[in-house]
N, CA, C and O atoms as a GROMACS GRO file, in nm:
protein
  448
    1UNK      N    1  -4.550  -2.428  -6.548
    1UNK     CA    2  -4.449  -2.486  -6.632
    1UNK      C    3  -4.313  -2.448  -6.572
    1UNK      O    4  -4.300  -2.334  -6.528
    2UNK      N    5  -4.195  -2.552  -6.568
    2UNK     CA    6  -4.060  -2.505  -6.477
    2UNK      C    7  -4.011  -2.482  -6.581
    2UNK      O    8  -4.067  -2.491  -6.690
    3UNK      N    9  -3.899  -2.451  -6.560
    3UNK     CA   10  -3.787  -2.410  -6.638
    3UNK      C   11  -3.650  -2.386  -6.564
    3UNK      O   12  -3.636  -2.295  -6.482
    4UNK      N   13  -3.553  -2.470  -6.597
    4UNK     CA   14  -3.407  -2.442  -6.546
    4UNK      C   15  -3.355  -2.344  -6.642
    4UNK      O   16  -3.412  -2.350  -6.751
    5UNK      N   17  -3.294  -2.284  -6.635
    5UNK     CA   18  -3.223  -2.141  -6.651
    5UNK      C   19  -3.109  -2.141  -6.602
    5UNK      O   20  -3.110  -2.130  -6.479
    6UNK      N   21  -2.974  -2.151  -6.665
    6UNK     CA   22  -2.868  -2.152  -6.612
    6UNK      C   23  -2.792  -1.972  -6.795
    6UNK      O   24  -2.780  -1.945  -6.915
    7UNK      N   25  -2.770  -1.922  -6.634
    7UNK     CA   26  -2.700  -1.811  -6.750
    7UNK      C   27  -2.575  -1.823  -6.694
    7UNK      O   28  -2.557  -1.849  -6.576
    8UNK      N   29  -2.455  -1.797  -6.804
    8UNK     CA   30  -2.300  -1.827  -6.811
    8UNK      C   31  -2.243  -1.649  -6.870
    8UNK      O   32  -2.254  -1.577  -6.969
    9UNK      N   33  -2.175  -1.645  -6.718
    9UNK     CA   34  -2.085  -1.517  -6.707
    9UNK      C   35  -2.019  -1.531  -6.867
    9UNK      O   36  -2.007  -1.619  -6.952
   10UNK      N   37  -1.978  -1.354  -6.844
   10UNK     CA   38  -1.895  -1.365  -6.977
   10UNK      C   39  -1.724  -1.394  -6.919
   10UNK      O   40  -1.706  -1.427  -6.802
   11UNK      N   41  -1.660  -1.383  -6.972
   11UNK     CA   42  -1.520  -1.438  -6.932
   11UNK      C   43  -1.407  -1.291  -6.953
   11UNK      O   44  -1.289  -1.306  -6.922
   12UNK      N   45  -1.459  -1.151  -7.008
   12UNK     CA   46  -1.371  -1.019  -6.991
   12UNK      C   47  -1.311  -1.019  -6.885
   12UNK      O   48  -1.340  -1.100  -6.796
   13UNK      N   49  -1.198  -0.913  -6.870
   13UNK     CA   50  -1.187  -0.877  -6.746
   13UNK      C   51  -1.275  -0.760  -6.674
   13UNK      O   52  -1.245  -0.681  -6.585
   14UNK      N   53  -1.386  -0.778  -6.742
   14UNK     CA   54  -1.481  -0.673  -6.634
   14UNK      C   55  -1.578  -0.717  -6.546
   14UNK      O   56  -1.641  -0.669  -6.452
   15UNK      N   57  -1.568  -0.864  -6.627
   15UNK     CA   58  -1.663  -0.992  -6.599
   15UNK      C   59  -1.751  -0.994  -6.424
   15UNK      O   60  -1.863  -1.027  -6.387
   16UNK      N   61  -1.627  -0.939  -6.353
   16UNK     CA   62  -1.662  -0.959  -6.216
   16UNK      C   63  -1.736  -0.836  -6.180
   16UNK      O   64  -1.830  -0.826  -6.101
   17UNK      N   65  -1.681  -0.750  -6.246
   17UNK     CA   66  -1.721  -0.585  -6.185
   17UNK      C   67  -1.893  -0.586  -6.244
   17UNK      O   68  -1.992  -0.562  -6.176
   18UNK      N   69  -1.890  -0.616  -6.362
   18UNK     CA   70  -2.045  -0.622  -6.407
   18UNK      C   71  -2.135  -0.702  -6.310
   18UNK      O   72  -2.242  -0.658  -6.269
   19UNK      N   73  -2.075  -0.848  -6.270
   19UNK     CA   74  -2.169  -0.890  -6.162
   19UNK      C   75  -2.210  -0.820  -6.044
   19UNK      O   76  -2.326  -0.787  -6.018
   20UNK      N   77  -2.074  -0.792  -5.952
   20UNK     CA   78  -2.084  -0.721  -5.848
   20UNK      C   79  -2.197  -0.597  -5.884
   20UNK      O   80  -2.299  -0.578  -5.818
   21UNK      N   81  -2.174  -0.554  -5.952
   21UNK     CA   82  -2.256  -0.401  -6.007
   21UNK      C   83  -2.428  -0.466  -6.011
   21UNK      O   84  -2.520  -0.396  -5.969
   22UNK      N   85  -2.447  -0.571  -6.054
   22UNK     CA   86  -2.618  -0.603  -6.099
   22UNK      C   87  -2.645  -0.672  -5.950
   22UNK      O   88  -2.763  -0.688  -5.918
   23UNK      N   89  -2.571  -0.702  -5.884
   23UNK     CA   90  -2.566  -0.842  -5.793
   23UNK      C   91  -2.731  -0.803  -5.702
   23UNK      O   92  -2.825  -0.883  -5.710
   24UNK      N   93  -2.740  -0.708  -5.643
   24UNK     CA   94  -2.818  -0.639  -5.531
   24UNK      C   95  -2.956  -0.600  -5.618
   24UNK      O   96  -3.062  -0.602  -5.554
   25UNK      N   97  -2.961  -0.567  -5.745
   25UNK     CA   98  -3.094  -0.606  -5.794
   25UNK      C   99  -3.151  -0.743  -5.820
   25UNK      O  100  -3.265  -0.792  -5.822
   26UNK      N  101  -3.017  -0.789  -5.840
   26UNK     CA  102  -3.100  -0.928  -5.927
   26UNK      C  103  -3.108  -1.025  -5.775
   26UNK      O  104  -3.166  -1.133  -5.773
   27UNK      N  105  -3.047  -0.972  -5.668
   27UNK     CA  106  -3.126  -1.069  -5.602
   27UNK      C  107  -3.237  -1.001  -5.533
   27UNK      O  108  -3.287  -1.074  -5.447
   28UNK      N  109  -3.309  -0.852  -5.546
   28UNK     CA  110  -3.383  -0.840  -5.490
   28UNK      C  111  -3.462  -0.848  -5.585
   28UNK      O  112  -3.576  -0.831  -5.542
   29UNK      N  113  -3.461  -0.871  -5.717
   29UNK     CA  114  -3.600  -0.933  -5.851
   29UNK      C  115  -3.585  -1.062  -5.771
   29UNK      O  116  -3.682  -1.080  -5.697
   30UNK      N  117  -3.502  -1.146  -5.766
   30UNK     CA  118  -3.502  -1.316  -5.707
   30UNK      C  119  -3.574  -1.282  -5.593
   30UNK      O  120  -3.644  -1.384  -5.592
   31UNK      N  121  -3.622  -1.202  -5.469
   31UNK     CA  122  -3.689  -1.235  -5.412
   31UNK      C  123  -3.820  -1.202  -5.405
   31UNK      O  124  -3.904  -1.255  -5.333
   32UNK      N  125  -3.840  -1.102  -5.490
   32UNK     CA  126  -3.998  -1.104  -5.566
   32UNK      C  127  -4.055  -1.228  -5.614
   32UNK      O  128  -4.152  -1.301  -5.592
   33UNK      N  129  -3.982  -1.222  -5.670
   33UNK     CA  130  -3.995  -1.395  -5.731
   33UNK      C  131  -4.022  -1.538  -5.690
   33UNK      O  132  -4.098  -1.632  -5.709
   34UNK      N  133  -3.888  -1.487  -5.602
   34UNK     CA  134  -3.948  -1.652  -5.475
   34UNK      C  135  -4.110  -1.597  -5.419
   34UNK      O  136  -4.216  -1.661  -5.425
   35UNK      N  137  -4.088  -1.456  -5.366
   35UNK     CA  138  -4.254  -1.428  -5.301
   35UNK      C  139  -4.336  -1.507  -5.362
   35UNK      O  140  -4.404  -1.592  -5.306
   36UNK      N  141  -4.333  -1.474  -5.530
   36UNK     CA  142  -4.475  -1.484  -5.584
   36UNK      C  143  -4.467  -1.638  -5.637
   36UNK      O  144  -4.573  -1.681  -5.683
   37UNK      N  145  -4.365  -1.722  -5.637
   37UNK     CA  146  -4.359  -1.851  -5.601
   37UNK      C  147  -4.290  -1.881  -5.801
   37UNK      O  148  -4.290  -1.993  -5.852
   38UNK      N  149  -4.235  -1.740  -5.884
   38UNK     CA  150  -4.167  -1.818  -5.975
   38UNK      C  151  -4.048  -1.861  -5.941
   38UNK      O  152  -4.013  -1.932  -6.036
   39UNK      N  153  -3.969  -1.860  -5.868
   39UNK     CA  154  -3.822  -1.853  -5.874
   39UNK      C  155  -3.859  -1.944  -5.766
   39UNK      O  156  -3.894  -1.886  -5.663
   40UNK      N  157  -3.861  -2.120  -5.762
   40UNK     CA  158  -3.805  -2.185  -5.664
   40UNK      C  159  -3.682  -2.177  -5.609
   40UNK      O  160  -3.661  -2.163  -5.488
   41UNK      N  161  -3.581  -2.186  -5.711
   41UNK     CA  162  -3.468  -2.199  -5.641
   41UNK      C  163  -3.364  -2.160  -5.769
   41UNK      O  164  -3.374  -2.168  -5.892
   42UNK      N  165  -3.217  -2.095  -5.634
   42UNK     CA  166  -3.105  -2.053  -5.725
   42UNK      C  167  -2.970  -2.066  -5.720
   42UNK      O  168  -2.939  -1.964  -5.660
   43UNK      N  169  -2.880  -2.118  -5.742
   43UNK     CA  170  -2.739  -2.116  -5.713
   43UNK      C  171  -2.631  -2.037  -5.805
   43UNK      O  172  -2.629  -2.011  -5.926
   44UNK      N  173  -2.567  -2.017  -5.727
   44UNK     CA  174  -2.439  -1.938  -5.796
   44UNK      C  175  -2.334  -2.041  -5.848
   44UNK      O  176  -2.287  -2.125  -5.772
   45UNK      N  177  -2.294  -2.032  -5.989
   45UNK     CA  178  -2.201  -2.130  -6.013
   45UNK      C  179  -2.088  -2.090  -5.996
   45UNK      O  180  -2.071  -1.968  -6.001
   46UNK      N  181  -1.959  -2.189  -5.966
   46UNK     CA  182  -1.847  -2.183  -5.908
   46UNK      C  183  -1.744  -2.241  -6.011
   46UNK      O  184  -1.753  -2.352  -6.063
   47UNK      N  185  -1.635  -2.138  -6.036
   47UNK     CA  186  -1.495  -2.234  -6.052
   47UNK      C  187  -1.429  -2.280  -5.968
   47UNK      O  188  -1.461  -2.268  -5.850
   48UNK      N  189  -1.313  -2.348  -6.012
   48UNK     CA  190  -1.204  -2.418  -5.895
   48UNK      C  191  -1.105  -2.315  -5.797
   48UNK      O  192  -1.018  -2.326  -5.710
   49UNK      N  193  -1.182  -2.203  -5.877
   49UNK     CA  194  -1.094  -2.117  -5.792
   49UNK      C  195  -1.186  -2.015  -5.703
   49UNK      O  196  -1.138  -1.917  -5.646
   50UNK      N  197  -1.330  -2.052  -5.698
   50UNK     CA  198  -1.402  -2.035  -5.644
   50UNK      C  199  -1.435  -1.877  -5.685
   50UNK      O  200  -1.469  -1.795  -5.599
   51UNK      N  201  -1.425  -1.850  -5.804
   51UNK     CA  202  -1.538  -1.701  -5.888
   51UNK      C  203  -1.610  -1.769  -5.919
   51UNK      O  204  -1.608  -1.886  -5.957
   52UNK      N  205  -1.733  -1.650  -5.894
   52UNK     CA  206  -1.877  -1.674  -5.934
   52UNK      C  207  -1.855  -1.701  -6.088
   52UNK      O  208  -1.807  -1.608  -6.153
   53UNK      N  209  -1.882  -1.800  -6.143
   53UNK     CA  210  -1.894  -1.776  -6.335
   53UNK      C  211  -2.042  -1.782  -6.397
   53UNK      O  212  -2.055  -1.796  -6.518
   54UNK      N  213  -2.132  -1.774  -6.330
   54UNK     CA  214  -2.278  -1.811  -6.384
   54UNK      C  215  -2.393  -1.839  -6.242
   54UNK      O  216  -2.363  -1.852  -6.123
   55UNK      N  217  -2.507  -1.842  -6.296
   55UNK     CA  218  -2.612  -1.870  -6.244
   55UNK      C  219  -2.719  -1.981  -6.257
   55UNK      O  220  -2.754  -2.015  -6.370
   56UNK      N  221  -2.770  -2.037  -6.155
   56UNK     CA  222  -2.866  -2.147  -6.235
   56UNK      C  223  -2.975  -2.149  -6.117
   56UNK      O  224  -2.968  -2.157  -5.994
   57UNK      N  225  -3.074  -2.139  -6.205
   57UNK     CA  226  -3.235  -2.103  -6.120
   57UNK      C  227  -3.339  -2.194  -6.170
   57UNK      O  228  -3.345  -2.234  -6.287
   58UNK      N  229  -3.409  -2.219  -6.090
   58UNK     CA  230  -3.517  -2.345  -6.134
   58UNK      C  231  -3.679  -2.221  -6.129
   58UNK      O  232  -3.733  -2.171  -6.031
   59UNK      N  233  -3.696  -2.215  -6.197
   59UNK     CA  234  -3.832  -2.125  -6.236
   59UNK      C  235  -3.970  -2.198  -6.244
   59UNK      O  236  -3.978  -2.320  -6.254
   60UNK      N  237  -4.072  -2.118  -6.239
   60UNK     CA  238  -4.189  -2.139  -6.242
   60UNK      C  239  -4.287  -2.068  -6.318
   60UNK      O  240  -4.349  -1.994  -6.241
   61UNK      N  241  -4.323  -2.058  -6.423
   61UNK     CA  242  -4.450  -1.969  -6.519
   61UNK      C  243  -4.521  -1.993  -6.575
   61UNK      O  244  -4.474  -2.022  -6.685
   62UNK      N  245  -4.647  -2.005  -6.573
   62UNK     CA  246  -4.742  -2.027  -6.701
   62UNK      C  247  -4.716  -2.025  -6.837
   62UNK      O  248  -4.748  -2.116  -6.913
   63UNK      N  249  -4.662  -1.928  -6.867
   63UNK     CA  250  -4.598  -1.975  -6.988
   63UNK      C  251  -4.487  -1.950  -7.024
   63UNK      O  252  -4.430  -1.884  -6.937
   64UNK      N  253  -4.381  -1.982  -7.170
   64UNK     CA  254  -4.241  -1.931  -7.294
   64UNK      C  255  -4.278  -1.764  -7.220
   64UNK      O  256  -4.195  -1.715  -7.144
   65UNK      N  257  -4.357  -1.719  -7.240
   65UNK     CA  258  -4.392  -1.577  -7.308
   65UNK      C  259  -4.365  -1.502  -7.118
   65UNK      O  260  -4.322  -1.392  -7.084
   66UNK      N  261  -4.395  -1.578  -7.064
   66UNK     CA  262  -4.359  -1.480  -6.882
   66UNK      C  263  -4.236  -1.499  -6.865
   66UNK      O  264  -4.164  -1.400  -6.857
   67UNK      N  265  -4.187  -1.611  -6.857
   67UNK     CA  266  -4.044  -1.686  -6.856
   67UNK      C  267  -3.949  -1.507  -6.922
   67UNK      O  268  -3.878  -1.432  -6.857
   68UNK      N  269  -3.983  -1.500  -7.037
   68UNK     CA  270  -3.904  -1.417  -7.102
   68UNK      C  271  -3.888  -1.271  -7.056
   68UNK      O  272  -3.796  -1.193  -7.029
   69UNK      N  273  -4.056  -1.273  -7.064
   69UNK     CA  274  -4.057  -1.113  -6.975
   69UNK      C  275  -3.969  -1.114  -6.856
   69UNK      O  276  -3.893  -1.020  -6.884
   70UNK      N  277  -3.937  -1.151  -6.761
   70UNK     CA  278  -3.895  -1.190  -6.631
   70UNK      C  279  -3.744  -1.194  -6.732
   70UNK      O  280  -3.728  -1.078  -6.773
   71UNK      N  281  -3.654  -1.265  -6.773
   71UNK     CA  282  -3.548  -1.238  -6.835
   71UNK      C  283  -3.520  -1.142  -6.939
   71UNK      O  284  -3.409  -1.150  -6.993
   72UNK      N  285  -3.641  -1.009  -6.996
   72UNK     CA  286  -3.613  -0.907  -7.014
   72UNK      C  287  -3.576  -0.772  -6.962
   72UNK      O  288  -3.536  -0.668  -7.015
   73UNK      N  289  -3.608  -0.814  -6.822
   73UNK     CA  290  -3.577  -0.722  -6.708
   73UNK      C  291  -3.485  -0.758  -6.620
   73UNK      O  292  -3.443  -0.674  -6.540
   74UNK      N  293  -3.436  -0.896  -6.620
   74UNK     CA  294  -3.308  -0.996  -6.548
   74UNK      C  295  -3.196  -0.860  -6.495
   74UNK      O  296  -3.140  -0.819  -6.596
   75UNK      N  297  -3.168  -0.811  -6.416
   75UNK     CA  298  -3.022  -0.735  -6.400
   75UNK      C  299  -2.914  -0.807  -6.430
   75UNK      O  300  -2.816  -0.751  -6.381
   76UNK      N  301  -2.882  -0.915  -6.495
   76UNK     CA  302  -2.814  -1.027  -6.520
   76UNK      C  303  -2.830  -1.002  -6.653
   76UNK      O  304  -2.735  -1.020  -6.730
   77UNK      N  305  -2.922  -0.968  -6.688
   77UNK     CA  306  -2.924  -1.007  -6.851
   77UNK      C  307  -2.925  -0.851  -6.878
   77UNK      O  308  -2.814  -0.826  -6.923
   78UNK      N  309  -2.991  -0.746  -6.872
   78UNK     CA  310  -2.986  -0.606  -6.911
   78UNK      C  311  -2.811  -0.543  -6.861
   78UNK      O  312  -2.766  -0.454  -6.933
   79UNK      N  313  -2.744  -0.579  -6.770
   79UNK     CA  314  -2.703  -0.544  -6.714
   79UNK      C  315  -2.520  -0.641  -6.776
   79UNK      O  316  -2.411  -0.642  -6.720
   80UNK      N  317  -2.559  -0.697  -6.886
   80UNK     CA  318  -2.459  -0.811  -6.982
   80UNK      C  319  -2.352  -0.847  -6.833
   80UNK      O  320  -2.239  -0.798  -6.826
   81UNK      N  321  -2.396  -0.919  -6.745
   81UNK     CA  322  -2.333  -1.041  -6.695
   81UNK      C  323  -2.346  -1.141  -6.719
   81UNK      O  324  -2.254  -1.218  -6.690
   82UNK      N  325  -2.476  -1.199  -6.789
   82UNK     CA  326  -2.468  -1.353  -6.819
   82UNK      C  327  -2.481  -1.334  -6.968
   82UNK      O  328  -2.582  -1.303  -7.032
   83UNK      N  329  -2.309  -1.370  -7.029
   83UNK     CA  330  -2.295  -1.380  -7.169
   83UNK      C  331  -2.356  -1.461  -7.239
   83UNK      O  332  -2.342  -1.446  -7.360
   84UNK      N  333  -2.457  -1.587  -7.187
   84UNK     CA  334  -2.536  -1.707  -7.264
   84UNK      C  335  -2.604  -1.757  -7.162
   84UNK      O  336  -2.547  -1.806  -7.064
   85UNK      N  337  -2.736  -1.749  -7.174
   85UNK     CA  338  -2.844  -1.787  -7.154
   85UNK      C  339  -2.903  -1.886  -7.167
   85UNK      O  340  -2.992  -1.871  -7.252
   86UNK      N  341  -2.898  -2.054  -7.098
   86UNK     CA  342  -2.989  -2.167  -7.138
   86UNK      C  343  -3.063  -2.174  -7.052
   86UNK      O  344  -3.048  -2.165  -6.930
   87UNK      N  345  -3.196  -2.201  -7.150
   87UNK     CA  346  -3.357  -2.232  -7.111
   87UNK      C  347  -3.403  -2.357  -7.154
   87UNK      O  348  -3.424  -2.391  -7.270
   88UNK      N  349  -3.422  -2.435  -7.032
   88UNK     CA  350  -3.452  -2.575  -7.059
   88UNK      C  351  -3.607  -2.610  -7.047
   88UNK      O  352  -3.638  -2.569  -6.934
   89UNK      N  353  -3.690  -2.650  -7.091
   89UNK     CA  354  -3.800  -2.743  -7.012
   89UNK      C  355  -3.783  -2.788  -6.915
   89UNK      O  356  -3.691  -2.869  -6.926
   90UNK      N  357  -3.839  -2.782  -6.772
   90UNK     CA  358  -3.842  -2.919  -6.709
   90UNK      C  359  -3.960  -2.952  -6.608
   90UNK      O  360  -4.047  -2.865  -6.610
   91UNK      N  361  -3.981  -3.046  -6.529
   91UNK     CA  362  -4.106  -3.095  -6.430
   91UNK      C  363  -4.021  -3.153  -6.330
   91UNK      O  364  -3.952  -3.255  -6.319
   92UNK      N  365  -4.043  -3.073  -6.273
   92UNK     CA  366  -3.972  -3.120  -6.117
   92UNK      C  367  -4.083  -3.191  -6.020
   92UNK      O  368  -4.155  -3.132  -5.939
   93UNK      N  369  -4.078  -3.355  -6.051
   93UNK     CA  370  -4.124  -3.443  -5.960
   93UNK      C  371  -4.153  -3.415  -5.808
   93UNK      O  372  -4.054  -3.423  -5.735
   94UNK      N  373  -4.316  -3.372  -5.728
   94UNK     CA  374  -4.352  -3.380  -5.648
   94UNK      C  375  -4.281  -3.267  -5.593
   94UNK      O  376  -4.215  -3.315  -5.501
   95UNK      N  377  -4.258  -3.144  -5.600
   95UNK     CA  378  -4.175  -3.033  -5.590
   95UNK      C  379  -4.184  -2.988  -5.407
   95UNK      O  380  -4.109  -2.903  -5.359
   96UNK      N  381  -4.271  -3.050  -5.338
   96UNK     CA  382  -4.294  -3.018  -5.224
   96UNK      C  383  -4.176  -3.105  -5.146
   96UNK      O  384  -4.148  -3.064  -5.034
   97UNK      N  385  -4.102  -3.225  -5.197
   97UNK     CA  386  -4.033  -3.289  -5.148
   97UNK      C  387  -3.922  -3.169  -5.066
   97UNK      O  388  -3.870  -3.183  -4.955
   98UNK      N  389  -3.912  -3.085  -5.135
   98UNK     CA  390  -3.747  -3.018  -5.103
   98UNK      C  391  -3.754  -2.924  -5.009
   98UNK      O  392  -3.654  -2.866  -4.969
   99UNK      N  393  -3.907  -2.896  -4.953
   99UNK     CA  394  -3.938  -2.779  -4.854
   99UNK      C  395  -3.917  -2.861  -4.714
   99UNK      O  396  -3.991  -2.947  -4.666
  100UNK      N  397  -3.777  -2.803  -4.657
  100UNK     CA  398  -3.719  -2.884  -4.534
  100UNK      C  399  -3.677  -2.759  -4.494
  100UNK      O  400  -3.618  -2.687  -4.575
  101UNK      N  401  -3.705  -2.713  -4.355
  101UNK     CA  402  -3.678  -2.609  -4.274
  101UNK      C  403  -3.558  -2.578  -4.296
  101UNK      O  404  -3.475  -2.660  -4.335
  102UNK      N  405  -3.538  -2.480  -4.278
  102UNK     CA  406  -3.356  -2.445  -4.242
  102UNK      C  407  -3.255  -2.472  -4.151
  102UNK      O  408  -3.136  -2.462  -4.179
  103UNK      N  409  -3.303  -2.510  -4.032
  103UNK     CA  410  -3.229  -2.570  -3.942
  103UNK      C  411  -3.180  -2.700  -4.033
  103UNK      O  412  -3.062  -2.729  -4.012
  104UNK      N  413  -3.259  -2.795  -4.143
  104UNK     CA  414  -3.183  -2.898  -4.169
  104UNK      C  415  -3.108  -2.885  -4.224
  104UNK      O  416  -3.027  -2.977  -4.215
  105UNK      N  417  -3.061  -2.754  -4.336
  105UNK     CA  418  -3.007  -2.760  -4.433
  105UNK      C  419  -2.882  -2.661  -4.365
  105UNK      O  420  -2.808  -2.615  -4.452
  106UNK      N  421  -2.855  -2.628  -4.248
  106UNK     CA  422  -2.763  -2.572  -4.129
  106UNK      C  423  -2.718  -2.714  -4.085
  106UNK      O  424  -2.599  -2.745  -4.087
  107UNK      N  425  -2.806  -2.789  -4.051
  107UNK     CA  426  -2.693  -2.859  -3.951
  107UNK      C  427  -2.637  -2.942  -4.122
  107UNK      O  428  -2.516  -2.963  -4.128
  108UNK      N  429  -2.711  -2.978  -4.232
  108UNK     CA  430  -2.664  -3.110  -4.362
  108UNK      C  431  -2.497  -3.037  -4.333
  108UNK      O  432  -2.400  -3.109  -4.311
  109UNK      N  433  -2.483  -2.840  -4.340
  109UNK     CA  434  -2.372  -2.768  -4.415
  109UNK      C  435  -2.245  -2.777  -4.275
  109UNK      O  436  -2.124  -2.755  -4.287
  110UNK      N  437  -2.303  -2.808  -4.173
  110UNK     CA  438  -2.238  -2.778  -4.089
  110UNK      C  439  -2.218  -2.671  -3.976
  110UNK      O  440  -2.127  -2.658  -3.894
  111UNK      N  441  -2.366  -2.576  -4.004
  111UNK     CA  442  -2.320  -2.429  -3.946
  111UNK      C  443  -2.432  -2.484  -3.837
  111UNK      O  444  -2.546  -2.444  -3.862
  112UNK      N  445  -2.421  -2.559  -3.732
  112UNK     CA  446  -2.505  -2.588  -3.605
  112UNK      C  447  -2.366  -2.622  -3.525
  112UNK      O  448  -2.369  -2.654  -3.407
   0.00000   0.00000   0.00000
């Protein structure tokens, strides 16, 4: 079962320091994750002024009830950087489509 997951920074002025502070766990839980194949994919959301303000991850779990466990241990979420939390349903159509080496997604960005 997928699930998009987009959690939204809080807006304090500590806002940044709390991220920076969780940043290095929560992406080494994100790569447990990709290992074990829940965490397809993740982006950092952006303002116009280019701070991180949020997160958005496309997930994978058998069920509501793993989904959660996995966001009870979030360094994002224990760690109050993402002030609101949305959990969507979703089915990501033929999901193998998007597995394209890295060289393509180097030269799509420009770094070839």
């Amino acid at each position: 079962m997928q699930f998009l997951v987009i959690g939204r920074d809080g807006k304090d002025e500590k806002a940044t320091e709390r991220r920076l502070a969780a940043r290095q766990a929560h992406i080494d839980l994100g790569e447990e994750l990709r290992q074990s194949g829940n965490m397809w994919y993740g982006a950092a959301l952006w303002d116009d002024k280019n701070n991180m303000i949020g997160s958005m991850l496309l997930m994978d779990f058998p069920s509501e009830k793993e989904l959660h466990d996995w966001l009870d241990k979030e360094p994002y979420v224990t760690g109050k950087v993402w002030e609101k939390v949305e959990v969507q349903k979703c089915n990501v159509r033929d999901p193998w489509q998007f597995n394209r080496p890295r060289e393509w997604f180097e030269k799509r960005a420009g770094n070839t």
